[in-house]
C-alpha positions as CSV (number, residue, x, y, z in Angstrom):
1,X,111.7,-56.0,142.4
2,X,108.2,-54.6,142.0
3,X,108.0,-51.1,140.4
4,X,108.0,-47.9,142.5
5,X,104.3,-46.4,143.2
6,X,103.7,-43.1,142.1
7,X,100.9,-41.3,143.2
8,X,98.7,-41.3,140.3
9,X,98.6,-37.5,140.1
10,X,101.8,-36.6,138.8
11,X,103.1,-37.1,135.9
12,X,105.9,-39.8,135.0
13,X,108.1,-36.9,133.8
14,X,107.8,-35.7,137.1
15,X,108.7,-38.6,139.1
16,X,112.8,-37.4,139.0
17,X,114.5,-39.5,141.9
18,X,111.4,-39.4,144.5
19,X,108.8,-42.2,145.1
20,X,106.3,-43.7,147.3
21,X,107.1,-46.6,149.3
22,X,106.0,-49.7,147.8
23,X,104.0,-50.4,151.7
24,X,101.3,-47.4,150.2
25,X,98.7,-46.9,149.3
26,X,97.6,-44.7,146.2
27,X,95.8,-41.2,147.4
28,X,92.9,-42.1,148.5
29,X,92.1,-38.5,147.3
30,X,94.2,-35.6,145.3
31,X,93.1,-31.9,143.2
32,X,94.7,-30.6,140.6
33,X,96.4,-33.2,138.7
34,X,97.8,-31.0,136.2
35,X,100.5,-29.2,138.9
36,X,103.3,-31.4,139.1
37,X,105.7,-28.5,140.6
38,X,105.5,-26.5,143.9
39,X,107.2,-23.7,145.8
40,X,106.4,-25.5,149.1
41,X,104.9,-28.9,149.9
42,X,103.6,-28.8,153.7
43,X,103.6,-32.0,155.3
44,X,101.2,-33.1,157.6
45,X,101.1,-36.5,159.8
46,X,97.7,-37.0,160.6
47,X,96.1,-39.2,163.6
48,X,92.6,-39.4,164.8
49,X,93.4,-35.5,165.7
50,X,89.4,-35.1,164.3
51,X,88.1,-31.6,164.2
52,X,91.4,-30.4,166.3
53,X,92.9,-30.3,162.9
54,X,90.7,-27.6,161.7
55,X,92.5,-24.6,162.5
56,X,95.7,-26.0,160.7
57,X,92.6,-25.8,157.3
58,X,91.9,-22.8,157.9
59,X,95.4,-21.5,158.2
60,X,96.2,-23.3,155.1
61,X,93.1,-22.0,153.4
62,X,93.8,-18.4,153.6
63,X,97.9,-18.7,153.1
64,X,98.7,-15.7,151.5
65,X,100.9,-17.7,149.1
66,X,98.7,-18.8,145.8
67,X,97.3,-22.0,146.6
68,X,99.0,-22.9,142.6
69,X,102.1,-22.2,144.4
70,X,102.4,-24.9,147.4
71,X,100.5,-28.7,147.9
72,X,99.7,-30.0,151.5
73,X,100.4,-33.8,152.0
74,X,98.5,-35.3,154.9
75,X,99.6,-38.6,155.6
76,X,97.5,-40.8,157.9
77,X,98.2,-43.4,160.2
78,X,95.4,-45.3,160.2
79,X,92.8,-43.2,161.9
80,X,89.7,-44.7,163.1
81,X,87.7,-41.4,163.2
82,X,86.6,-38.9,161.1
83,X,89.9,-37.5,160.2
84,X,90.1,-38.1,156.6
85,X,86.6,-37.2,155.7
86,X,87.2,-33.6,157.6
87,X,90.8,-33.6,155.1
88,X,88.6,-34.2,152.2
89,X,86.3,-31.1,152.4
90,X,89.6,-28.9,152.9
91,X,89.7,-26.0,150.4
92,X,93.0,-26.7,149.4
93,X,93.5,-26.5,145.7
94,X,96.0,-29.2,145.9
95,X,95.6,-31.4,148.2
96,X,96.9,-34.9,148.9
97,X,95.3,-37.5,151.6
98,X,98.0,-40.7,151.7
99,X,96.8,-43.6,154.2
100,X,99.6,-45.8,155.5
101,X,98.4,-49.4,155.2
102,X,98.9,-50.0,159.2
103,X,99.7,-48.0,162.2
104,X,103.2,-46.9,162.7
105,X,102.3,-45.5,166.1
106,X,104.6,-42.5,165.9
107,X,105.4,-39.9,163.2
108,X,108.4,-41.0,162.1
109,X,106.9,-42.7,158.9
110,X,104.0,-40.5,157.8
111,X,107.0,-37.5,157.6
112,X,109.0,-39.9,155.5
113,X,106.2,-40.8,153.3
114,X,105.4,-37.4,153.1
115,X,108.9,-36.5,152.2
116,X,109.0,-39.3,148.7
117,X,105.8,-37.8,148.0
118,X,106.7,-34.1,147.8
119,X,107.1,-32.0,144.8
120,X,108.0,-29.0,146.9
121,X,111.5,-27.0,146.2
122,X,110.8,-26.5,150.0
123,X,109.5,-29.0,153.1
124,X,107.5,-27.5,155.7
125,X,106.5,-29.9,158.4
126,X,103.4,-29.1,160.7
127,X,101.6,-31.0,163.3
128,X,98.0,-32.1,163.0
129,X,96.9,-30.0,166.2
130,X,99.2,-26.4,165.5
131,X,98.5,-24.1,162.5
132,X,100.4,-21.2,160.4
133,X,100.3,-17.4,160.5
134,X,98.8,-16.7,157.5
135,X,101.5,-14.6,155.8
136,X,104.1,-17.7,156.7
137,X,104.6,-19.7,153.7
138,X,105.3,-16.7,151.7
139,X,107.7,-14.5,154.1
140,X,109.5,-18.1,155.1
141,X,109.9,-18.9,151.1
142,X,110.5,-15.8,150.0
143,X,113.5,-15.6,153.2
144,X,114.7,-18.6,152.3
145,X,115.3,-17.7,148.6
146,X,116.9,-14.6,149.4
147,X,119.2,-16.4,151.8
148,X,119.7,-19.4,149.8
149,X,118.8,-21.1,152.6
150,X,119.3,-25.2,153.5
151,X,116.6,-24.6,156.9
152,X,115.0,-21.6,157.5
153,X,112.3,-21.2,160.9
154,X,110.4,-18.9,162.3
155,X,109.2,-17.3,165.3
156,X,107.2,-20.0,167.1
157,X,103.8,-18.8,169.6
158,X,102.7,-21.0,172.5
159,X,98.8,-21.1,172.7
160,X,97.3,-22.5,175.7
161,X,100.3,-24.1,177.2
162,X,102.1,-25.0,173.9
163,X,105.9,-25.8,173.9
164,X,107.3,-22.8,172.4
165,X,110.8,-21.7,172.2
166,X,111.0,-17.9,172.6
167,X,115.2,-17.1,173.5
168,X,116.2,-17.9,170.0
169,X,114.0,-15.3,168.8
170,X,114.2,-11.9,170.7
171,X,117.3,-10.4,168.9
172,X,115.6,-10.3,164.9
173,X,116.0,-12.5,162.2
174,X,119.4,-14.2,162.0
175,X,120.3,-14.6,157.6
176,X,123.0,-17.2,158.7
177,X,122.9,-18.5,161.8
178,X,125.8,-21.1,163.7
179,X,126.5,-22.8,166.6
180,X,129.0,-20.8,167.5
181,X,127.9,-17.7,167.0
182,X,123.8,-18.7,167.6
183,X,123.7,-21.8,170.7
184,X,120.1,-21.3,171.2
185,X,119.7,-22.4,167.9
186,X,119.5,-25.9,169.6
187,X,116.6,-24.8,171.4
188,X,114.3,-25.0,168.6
189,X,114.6,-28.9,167.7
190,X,111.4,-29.9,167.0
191,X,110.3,-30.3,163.2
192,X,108.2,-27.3,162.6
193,X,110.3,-25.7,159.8
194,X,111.0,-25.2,156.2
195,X,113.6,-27.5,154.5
196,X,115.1,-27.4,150.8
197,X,114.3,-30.6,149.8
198,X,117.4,-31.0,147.8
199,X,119.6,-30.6,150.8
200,X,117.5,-33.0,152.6
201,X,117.4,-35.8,149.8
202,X,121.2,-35.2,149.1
203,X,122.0,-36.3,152.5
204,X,119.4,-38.7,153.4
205,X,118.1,-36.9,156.1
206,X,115.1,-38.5,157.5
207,X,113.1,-39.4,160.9
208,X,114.0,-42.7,162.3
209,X,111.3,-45.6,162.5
210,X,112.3,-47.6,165.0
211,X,112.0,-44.6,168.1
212,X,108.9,-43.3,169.8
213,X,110.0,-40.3,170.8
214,X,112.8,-38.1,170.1
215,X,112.5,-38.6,166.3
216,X,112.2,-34.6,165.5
217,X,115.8,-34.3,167.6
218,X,117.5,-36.5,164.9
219,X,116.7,-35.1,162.4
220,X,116.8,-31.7,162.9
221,X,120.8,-32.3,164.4
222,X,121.5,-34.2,161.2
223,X,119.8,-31.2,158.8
224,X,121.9,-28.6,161.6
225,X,125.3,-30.7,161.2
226,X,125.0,-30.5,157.2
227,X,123.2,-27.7,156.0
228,X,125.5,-24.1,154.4
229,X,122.9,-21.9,155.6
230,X,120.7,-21.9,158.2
231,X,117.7,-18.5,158.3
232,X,116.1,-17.7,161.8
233,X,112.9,-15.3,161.2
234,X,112.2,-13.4,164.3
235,X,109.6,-10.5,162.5
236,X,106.4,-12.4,162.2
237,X,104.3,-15.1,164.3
238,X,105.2,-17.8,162.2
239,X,103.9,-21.0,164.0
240,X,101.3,-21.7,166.8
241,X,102.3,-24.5,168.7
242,X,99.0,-25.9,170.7
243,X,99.0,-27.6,174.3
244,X,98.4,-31.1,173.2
245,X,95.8,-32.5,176.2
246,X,96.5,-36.1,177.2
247,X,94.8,-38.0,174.9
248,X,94.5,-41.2,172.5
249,X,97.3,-40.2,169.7
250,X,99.4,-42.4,167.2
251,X,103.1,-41.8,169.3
252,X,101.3,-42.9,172.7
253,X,99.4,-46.3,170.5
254,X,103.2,-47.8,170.9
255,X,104.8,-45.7,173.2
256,X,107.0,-48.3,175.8
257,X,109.7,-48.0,178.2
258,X,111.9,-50.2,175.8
259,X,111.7,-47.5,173.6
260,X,113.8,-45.3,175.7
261,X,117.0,-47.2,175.0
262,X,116.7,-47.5,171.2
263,X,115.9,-43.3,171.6
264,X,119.4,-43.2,173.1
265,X,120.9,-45.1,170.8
266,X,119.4,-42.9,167.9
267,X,121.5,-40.2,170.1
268,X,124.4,-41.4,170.1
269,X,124.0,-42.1,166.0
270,X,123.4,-38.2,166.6
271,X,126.9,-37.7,167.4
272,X,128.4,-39.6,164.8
273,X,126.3,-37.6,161.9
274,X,127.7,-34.4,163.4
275,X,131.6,-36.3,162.9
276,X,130.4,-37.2,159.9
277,X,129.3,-34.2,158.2
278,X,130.1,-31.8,156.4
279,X,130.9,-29.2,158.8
280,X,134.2,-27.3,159.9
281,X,135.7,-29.3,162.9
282,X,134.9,-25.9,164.8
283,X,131.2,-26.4,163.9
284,X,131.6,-30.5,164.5
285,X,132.9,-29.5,167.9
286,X,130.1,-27.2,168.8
287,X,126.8,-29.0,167.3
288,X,128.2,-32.1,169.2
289,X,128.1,-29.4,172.7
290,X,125.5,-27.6,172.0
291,X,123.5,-31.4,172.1
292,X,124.8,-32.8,175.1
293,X,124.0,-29.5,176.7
294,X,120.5,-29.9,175.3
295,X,120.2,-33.3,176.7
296,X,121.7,-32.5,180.2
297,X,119.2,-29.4,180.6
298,X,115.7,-31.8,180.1
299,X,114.5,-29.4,177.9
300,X,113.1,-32.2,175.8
301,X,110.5,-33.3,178.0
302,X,110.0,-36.6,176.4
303,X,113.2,-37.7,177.7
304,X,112.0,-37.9,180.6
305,X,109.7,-40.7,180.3
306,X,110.3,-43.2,182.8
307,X,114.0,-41.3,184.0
308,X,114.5,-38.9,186.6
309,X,117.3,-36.5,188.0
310,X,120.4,-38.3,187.9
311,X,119.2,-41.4,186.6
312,X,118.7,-39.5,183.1
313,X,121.6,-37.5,183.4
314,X,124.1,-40.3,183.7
315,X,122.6,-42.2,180.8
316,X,122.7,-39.4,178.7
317,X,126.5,-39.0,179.3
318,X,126.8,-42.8,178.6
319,X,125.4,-42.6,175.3
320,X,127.4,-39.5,174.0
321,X,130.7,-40.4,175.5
322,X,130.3,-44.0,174.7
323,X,129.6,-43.1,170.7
């Protein structure tokens, strides 16, 4: 077996129980060589997104966290524009440009690579096309360390048309939030939070590969099902979530209908890592609810690819009661 690839900027000492895939590539470019630990490594998958990525930059650029404190990992999929060459004049002290050596066609795999290569105590995830309050990084870290938190999100803002949950956030920041106490916590599955990563590595939570869309859903439900404390913050604008235009983008390259039935297969694996984890039955019981509800009520509009009305609900109630 060949030997695990580490990017060439951190030190062997370093490397603890975290690699690179042996499918990557080196960095094709990296800062700062001599910071090996962060408070917060923000991943990023990138895809012919162009000059729509520079307000994520910006947002980056003027964190109010020290730049010494956090990395941003932008993991490409093989864009054919000018994507990387915008990444490279970023002013990001350290910065980190990983190209995947062919297209996976959705984002399951950049996140992942992403994740081996982070030296982060914390995850943040972040689509190419949204961006970051400024102040987020530091209230969400400093939150999270207070709380001792396994996932800790914030309040998410819709700009032109973006899909941004609101209900989970109009009664203030929740230290500890469940699903019994908190169901619109389900509301709020997609990926854009922080994440100890720790509790993530320890139970090998990651976005599955072999799904177009829907990938966000299983992992989140699997980081929900296992993680001792979970931080909503309510007293800042957090995230901007951007209406995405119809457009030429690595999840629509490979997007097929076939895909739908390995998505709800990945659901039904949903179920059984809520049965499986490390939750009261109580908890077990309501995660597993709280889903199926989630499914039933569309609010995922990719599910609804190719499947309408009844159609979707009846194949929804297949997979969880057939799991």
């Amino acid at each position: 077996m060949a030997n695990k690839q580490v990017p060439f900027h951190y030190g062997e000492d370093d490397v603890d129980s975290s690699y690179v895939p042996e499918s990557c590539n080196p960095p094709v470019y990296a800062r700062s060589p001599e910071i090996n630990k962060y408070k917060v490594s923000i991943v990023v998958p990138t895809y012919n997104v162009g000059k729509m990525i520079e307000p994520l930059i910006e947002s980056l650029e003027k964190q109010t966290m020290l730049q010494s404190e956090f990395e941003v990992i932008f993991v490409d999929d093989c864009s054919t524009d000018n994507t990387v060459e915008i990444l490279k004049k970023a002013n990001i002290d350290n910065l980190v440009i990983q190209q995947l050596p062919i297209n996976s066609g959705h984002p399951s795999a950049p996140r992942n690579v992403g994740i081996e290569i982070a030296r982060g105590k914390y995850i943040h995830f972040c689509d190419d096309d949204d961006y970051l309050g400024v102040e987020a990084l530091q209230r969400l870290y400093t939150a999270a360390e207070n709380y001792h938190s396994d996932v800790i999100f914030g309040k998410n803002v819709s700009i032109r048309g973006g899909a941004a949950p609101t209900a989970i956030f109009l009664n203030g920041n929740i230290p500890n939030a469940n699903p019994i106490d908190n169901p619109l916590i389900v509301s709020p599955l997609a990926p854009h939070k922080m994440f100890r990563r720790d509790f993530i590595n320890k139970y090998g939570i990651r976005f599955p590969e072999d799904v177009a869309i829907g990938e966000d859903i299983v992992f989140c439900m699997h980081a929900f099902a296992n993680a001792s404390i979970i931080t909503v913050m309510s007293d800042y604008d957090y995230y901007y979530r951007v209406g995405r235009a119809i457009s030429e983008s690595s999840r629509q390259a490979k997007l097929a209908e076939t895909n739908l039935r390995l998505t709800y297969i990945k659901y039904r694996a949903i179920i059984q890592r809520v049965r499986e984890s490390v939750s009261s039955e109580a908890y077990k019981k309501a995660w597993a609810t709280l889903f199926t509800n989630r499914m039933l009520t569309g609010t995922n509009r990719g599910l609804c690819l190719g499947l309408e009305g009844i159609t979707k609900q009846r194949k929804v109630l297949e997979c969880v009661s057939s799991s």
